[in-house]
C-alpha positions as CSV (number, residue, x, y, z in Angstrom):
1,X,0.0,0.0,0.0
2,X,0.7,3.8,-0.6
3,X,0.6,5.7,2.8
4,X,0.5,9.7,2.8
5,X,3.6,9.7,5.7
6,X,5.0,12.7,7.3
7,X,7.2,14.5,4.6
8,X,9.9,15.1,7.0
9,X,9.8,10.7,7.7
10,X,9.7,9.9,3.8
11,X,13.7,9.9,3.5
12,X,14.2,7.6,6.6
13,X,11.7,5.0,5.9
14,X,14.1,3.0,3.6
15,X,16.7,3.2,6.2
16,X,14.7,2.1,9.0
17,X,15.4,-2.2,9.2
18,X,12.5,-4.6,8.1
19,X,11.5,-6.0,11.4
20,X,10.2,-9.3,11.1
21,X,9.6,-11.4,14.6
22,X,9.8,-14.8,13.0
23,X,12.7,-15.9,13.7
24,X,12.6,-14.3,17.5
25,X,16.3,-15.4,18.8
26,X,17.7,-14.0,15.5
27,X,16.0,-10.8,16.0
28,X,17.0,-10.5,19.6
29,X,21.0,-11.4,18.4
30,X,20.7,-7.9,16.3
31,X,18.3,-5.5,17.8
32,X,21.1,-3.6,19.3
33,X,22.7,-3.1,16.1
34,X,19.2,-2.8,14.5
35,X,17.7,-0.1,16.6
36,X,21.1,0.9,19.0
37,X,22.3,2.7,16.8
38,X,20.4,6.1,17.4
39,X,22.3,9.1,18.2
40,X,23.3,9.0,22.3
41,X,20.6,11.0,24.7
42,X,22.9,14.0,26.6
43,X,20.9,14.5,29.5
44,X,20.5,18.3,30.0
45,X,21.0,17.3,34.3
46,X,23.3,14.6,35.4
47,X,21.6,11.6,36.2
48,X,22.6,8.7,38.8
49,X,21.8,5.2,37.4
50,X,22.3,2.0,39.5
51,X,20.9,-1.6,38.8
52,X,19.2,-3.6,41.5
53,X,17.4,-7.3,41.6
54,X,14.0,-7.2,43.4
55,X,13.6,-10.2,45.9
56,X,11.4,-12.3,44.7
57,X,10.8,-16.1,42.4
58,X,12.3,-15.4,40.1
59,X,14.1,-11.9,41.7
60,X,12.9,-8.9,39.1
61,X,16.3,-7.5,37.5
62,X,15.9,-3.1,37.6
63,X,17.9,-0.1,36.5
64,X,16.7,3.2,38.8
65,X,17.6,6.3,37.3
66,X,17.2,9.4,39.1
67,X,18.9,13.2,38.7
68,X,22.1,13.4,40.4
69,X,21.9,16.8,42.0
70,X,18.2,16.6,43.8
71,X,18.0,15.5,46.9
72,X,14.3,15.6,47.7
73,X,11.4,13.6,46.8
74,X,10.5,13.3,43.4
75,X,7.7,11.6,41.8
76,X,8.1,7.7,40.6
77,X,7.6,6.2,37.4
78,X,7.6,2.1,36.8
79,X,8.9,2.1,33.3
80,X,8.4,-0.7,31.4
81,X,9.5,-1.1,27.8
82,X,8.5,-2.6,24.4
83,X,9.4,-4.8,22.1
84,X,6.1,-6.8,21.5
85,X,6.6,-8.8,24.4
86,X,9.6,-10.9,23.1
87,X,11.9,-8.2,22.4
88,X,14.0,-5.0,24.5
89,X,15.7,-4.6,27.4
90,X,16.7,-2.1,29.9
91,X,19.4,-1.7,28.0
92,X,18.5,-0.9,24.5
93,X,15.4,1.2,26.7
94,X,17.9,3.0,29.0
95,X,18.1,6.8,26.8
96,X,14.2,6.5,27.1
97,X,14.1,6.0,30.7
98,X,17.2,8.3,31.3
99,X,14.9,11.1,29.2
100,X,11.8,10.9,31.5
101,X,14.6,10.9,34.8
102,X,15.8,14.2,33.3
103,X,13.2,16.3,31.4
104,X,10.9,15.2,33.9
105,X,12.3,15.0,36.9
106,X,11.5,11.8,38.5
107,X,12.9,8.5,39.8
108,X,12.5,5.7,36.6
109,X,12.5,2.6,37.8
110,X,12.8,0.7,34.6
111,X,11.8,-3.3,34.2
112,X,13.8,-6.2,33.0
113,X,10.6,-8.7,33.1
114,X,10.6,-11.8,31.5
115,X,9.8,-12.0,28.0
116,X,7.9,-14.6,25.5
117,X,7.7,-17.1,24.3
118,X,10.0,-18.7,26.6
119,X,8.1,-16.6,29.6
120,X,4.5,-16.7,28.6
121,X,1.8,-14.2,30.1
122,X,1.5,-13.6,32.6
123,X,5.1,-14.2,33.5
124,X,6.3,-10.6,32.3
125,X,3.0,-8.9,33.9
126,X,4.2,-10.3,36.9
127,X,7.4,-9.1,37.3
128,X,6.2,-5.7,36.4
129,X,3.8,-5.8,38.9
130,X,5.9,-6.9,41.5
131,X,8.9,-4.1,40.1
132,X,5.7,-1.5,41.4
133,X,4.8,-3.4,44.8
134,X,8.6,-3.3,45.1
135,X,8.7,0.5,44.3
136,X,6.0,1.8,46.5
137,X,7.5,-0.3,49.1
138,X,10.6,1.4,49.3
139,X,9.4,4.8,48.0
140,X,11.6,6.4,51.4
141,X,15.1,4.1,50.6
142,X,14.1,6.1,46.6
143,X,13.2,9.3,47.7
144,X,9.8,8.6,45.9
145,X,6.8,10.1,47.3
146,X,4.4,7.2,47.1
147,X,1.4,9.7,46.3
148,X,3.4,10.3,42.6
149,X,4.1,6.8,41.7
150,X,2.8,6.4,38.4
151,X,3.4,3.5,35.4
152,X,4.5,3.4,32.0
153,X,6.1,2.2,28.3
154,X,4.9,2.2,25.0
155,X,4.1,-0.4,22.4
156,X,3.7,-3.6,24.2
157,X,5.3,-1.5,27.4
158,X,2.1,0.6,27.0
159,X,0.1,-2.6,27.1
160,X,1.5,-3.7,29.9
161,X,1.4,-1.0,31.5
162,X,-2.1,-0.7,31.1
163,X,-2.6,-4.0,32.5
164,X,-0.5,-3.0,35.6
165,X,-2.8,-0.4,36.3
166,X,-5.8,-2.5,36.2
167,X,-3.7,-5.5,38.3
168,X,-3.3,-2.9,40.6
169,X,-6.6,-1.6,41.6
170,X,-7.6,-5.1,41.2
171,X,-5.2,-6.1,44.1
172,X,-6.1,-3.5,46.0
173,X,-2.7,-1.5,45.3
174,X,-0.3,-0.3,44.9
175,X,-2.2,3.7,44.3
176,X,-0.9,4.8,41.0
177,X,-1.4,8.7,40.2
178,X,-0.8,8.2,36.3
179,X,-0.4,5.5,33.4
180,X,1.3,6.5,30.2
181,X,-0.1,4.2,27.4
182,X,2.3,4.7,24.4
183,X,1.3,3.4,21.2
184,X,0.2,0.7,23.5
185,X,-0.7,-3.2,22.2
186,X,-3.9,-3.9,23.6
187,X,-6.2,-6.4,21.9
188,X,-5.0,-9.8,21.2
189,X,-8.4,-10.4,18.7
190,X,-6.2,-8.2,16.0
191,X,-10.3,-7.0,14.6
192,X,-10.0,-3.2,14.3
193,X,-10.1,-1.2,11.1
194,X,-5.8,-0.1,11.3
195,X,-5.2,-3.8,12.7
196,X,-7.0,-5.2,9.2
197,X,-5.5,-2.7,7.1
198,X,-1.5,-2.4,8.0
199,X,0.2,-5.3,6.5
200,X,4.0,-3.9,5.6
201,X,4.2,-1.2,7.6
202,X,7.5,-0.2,9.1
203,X,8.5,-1.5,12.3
204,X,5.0,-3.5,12.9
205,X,2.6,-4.6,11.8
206,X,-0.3,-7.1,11.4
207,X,2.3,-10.2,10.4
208,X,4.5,-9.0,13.8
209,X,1.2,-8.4,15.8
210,X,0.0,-12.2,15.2
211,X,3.2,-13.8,16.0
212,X,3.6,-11.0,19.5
213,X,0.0,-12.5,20.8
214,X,1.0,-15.9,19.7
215,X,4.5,-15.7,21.5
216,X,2.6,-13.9,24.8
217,X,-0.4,-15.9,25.3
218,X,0.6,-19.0,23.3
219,X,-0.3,-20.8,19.9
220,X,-3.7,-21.1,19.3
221,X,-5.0,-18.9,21.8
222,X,-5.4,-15.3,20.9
223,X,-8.9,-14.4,19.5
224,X,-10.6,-16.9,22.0
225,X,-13.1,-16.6,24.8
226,X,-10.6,-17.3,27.6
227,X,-8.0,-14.7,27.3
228,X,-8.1,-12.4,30.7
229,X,-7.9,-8.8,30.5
230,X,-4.9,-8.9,32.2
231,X,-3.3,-9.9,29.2
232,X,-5.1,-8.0,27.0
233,X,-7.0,-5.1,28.1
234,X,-9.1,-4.4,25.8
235,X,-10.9,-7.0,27.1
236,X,-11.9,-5.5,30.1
237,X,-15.3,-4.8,30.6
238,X,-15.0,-1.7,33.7
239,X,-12.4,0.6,33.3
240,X,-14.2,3.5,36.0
241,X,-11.5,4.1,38.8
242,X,-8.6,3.7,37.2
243,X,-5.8,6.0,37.2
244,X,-5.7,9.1,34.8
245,X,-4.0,8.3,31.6
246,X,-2.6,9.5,28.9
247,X,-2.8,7.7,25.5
248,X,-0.8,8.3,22.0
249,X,-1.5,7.2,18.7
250,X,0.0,6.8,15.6
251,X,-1.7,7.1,12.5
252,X,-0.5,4.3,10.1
253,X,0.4,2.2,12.7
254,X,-1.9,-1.5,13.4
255,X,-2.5,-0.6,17.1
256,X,-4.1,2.3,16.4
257,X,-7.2,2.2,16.9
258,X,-7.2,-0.6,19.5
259,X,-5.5,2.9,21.5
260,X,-8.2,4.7,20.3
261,X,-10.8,2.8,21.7
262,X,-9.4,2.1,25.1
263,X,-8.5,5.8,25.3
264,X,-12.2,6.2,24.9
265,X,-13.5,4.0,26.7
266,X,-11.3,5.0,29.8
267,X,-13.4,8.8,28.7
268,X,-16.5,7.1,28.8
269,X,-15.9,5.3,32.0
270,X,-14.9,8.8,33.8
271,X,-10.9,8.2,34.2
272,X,-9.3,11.8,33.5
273,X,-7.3,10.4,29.9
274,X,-5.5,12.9,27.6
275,X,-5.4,11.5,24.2
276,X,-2.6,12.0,21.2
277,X,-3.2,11.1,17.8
278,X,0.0,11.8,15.2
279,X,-1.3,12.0,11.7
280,X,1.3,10.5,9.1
281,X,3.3,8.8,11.1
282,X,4.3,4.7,12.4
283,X,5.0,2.6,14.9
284,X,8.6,3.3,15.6
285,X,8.7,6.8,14.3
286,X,10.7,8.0,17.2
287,X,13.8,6.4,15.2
288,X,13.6,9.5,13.0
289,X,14.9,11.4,16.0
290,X,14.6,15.3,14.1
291,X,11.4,15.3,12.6
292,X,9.6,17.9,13.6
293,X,6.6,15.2,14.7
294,X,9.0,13.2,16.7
295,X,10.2,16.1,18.6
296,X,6.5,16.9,18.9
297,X,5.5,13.6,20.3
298,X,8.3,13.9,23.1
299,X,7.6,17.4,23.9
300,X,3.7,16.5,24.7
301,X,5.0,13.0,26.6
302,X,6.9,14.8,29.0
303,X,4.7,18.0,29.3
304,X,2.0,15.3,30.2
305,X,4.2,13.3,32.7
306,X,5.4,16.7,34.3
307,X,1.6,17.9,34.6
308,X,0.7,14.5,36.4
309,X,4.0,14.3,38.8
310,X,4.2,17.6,39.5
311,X,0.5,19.0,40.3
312,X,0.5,22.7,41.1
């Protein structure tokens, strides 16, 4: 197909690798090189990273980033990254966690959950969840105020995210303030207009999508009757009470309308929800770092994230 992209994006698209999840350990052996390769973040403040394994079975590898030279409390954020839930790391994530440390000023704690299909759901959900309980925990040992602690990631990081928030109010905590659904993947039924449509987009799309629900829930499975919300949550049926949220879009990307709809539904359901929809651009656009969208997309990110953490 023929898609009316961003101008400034047109000249990267060739550049930007074919991404294909079929071969998943192949993938993983070069998505450094693949998608490493952007040009380094400088923070604008120096920030203090440190890696730390949450006790638990299995223990829950994080890397906390926070800025150097504050020694108050600062607002929280459980970061949690992409990848379609059998790709990324903390590594290949850490200049988008060390961004929201610095032009937001908050303590990041970033994930390394378990990935599919090795770890199926809700293995990964899991260890995200327990990276928060862990987090509001020791919100003093952080310097985290546990009345900012807020969640989120994009793609399949905004998914899960999404299903942290609901895990959580389901569980009766940990009190989140905020959830940042990026781009997020949603809806394992793959049934919405852009999910139908998007076949050889860049980065993802519908052939990636089946094989990420496949890897996450397990052959055979996704579209069915049995698949919890927590996995997908799209599927679930009362969104009122959850946290307030803010959802992006992009516009010839697969998952966009499954973030349409959840953004609003959460509307509907009477959850505060900001919601960013990015007209000519994909999933992955970010990797054109000085197109004028992608500097547009980060600028509303963090003016959202500073709005939520830093009330008043």
């Amino acid at each position: 197909m023929t898609y009316a992209y961003d101008p400034e994006l047109v000249p990267w698209i060739p550049m930007i690798p074919h991404l294909s999840i079929a071969d998943i350990a192949k993938v993983r052996r070069e998505e450094a090189e693949m998608f490493g390769n952007r040009p380094a973040y400088t923070p604008p403040v120096p920030i203090e990273t440190r890696d730390v394994t949450v006790p638990g079975e299995p223990g829950v590898p994080v890397r906390i980033f926070r800025p150097a030279e504050h020694d108050g409390v600062l607002p929280g954020l459980v970061f949690i990254h992409g990848g379609g839930f059998a790709l990324g790391s903390v590594d290949l994530y850490h200049d988008d966690a060390a961004s929201i440390a610095a032009e937001v000023g908050a303590v990041v704690v970033s994930v390394e959950y378990r990935l599919a299909p090795e770890h199926p759901f809700p293995a990964g959900l899991e260890d995200c969840y327990t990276a928060l309980s862990w987090t509001a925990a020791h919100a003093g040992d952080l310097g985290v105020d546990p009345d900012r602690l807020a969640v989120g990631g994009e793609s399949a990081g905004g998914g899960l995210s999404a299903a942290v928030a609901l895990l959580a109010q389901d569980r009766g905590g940990p009190a989140l303030c905020f959830q940042f659904l990026g781009i997020p993947e949603l809806d394992d039924r793959l049934d919405t207009p852009s999910m139908r449509a998007y076949t050889d987009t860049p980065i993802w799309h519908r052939p990636n999508a089946e094989l990420s629900w496949d890897y996450y829930l397990g052959e055979g499975v996704r579209g069915t009757a049995g698949v919890s919300p927590y996995a997908a949550p799209a599927r679930a049926e009362d969104l009122s009470g959850l946290p307030p949220a803010y959802v992006t879009t992009c516009e010839f990307d697969p998952l966009r309308d499954e973030g349409l709809a959840y953004g609003q539904r959460l509307v509907q359901a009477g959850v505060p929800t900001e919601i960013h929809h990015y007209p000519g651009t994909f999933h992955g656009s970010t990797l054109v770092p000085d197109a004028a969208v992608t500097k547009r997309m980060n600028a509303d990110r963090f003016g959202a994230l500073r709005r939520a953490l830093h009330p008043g």
